[in-house]
C-alpha positions in Angstrom: 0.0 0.0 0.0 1.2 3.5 -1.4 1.8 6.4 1.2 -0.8 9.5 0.6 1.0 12.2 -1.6 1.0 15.3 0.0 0.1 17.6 -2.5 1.3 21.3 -2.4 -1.4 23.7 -2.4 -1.5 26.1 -5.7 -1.5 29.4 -4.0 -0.4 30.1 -1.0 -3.7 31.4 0.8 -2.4 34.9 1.4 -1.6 35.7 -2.5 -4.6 34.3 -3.0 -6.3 36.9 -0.6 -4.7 39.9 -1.9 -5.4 38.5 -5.7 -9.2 38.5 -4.7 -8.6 42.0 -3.2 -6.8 43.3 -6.1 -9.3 42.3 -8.5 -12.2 43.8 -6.3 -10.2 46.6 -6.8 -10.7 46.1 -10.6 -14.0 45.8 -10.3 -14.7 48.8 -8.4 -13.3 50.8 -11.2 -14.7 49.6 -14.0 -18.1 49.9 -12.1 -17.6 52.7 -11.3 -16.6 54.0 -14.5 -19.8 52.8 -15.6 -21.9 54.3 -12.8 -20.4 58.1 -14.4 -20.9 56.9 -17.7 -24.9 56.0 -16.1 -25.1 59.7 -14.2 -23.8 61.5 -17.8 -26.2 60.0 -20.0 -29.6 60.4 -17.5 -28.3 64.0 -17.1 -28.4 64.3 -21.4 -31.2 65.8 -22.9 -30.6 64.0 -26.1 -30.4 60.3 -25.0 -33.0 57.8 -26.1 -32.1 55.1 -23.5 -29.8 52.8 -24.6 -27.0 54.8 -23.1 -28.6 54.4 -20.0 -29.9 51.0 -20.5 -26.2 49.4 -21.7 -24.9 50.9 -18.3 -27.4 49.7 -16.6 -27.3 45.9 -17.8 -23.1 46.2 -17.2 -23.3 47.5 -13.9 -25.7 44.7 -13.0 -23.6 42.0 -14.7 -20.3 43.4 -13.2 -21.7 43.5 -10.0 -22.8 40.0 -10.3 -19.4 39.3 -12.0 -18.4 40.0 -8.3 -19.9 37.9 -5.8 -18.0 34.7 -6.2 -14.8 36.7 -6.3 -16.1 38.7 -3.4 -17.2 34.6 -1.3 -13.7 33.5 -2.5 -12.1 36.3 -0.8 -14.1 36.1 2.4 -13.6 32.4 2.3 -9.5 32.9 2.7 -10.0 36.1 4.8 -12.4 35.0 7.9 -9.8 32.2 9.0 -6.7 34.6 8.6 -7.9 38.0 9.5 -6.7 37.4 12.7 -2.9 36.8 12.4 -2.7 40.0 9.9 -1.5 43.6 10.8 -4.2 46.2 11.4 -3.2 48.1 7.8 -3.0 45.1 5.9 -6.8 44.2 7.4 -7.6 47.9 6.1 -6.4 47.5 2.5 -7.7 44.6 2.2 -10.9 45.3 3.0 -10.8 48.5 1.6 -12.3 46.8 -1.8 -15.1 45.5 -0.1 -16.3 48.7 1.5 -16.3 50.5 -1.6 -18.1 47.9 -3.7 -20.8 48.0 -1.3 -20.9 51.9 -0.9 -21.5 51.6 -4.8 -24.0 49.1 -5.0 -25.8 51.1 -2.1 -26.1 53.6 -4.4 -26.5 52.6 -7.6 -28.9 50.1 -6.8 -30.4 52.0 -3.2 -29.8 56.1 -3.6 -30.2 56.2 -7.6 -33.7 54.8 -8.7 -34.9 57.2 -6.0 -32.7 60.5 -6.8 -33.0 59.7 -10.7 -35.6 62.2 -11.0 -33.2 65.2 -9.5 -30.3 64.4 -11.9 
């Protein structure tokens, strides 16, 4: 009977971590690219709606572009968050807090302010 192999993991958990955090970080930009592009073309008298409709539909498939990169990430944070510094908790996080601050309001503050724009 064979020994088990021991296999060696791909990624080491914590460039993992920051690889999820990173491209959060991506994401966040790119939506919120979109969500300028999205206040510009409501604000233009000349649109017909499919300025505003295309950003819509990217934001919304960005965002759910996201979630499993945003479980993967929470999946290697939760069991390491305590052995990391206090700024390296920060900028990790950092990513999160501003995805959620944008889909507060594009998908919270907008639909309701639309109207004042």
């Amino acid at each position: 009977m064979n020994p088990p192999i021991d296999l060696p993991e791909s990624k080491p958990p914590l460039i993992r971590l920051w690889a999820c955090s990173v491209l959060l970080g991506l994401l966040d930009a790119l939506i919120t690219a979109l969500v300028f592009s999205y206040i510009h073309d409501i604000r233009c008298a000349f649109h017909c709606g499919t300025g505003v409709l295309r950003d819509f539909i990217h934001i919304t498939l960005l965002s759910i572009l996201s979630l499993p990169v945003l479980g993967l990430f929470l999946y290697g944070y939760l069991p390491v968050r305590a052995s990391l510094s206090p700024w390296a908790r920060f900028f990790l996080r950092l990513p999160i807090v501003c995805l959620c601050g944008l889909w507060g309001a594009f998908y919270v503050a907008f639909p309701f302010g639309c109207r004042y724009f």
